[in-house]
C-alpha positions in Angstrom: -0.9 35.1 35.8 -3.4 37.4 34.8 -5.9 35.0 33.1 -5.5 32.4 35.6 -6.6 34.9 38.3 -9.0 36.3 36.2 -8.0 40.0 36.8 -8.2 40.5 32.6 -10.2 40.4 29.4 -8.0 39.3 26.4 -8.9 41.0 23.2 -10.3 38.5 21.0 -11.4 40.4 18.2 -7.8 40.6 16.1 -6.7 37.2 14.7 -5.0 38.5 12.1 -1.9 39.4 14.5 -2.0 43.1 13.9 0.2 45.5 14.7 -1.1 47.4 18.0 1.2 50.9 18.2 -1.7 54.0 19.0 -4.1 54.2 21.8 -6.9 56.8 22.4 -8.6 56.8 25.6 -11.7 58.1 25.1 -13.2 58.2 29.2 -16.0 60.0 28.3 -17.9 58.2 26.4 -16.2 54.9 28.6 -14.1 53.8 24.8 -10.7 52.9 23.3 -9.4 53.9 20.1 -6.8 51.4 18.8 -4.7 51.9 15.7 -3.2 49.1 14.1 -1.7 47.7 10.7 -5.3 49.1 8.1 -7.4 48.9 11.1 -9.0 51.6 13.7 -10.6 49.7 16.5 -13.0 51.3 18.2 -13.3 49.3 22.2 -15.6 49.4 25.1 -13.7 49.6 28.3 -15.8 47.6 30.4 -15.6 44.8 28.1 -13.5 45.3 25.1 -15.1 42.2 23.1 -18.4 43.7 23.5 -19.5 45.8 20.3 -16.5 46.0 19.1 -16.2 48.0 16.1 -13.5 48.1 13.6 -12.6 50.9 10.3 -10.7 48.7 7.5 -8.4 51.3 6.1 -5.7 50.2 3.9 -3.4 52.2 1.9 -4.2 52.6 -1.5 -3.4 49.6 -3.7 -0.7 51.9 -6.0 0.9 53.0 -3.4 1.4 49.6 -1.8 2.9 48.5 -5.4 5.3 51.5 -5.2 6.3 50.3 -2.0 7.0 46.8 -3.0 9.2 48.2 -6.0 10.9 50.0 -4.0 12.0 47.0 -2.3 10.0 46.7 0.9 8.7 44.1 2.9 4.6 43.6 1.3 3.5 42.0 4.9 5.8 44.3 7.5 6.2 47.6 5.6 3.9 48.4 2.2 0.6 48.9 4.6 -1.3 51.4 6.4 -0.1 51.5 9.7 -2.2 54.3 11.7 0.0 55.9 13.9 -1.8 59.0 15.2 -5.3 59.3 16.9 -5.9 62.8 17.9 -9.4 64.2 19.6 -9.8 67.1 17.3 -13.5 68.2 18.9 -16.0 66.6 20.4 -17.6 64.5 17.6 -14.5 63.5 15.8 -10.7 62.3 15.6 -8.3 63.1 13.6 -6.4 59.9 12.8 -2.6 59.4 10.2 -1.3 56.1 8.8 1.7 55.3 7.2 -0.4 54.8 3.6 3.0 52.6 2.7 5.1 55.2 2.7 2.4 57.8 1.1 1.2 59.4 4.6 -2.5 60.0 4.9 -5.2 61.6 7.3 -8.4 61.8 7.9 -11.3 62.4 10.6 -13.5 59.8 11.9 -16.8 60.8 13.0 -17.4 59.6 16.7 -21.2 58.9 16.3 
């Protein structure tokens, strides 16, 4: 109903069918942080297929072996699924992903 009215924009930029869990709003600067399975999306909010810019962070190859020995799913488990976008000042974001079972963070600068 929404795209037949014409009351939405679909996000076109993911066609890899990732996993969308952790949202940032960011009014500010008028942006969307999206954390999905390796990826940090970074979105405009007026149109979020407009400069859209994307972090590839996967977990580290090792780990995503140990995770597969361990007997997990390669596509649905042994990845990097970010699950924690924090402001942590005004120029950057502290983010956390799974790292396949190997939890990692980091800060992405804002720029």
């Amino acid at each position: 109903d929404l795209l037949l009215s014409n009351s939405c924009i679909p996000f076109l930029g993911s066609t890899e069918g990732l996993d969308f869990r952790t949202l940032l709003l960011d009014e500010e600067r008028g942006r969307l942080l999206v954390g999905t399975k390796d990826h940090i999306f970074l979105l405009n909010l007026i149109d979020v297929n407009k400069n859209v810019k994307k972090i590839y962070w996967p977990a580290a190859k090792e780990k995503v072996e140990l995770c597969k020995l361990a007997g997990k799913d390669a596509q649905t488990e042994c990845a990097n699924f970010v699950r924690v976008l924090q402001p942590y000042n005004r120029t950057h974001v502290y983010v956390c992903g799974t790292g396949a079972f190997h939890p990692l963070c980091g800060y992405i600068e804002l720029g």
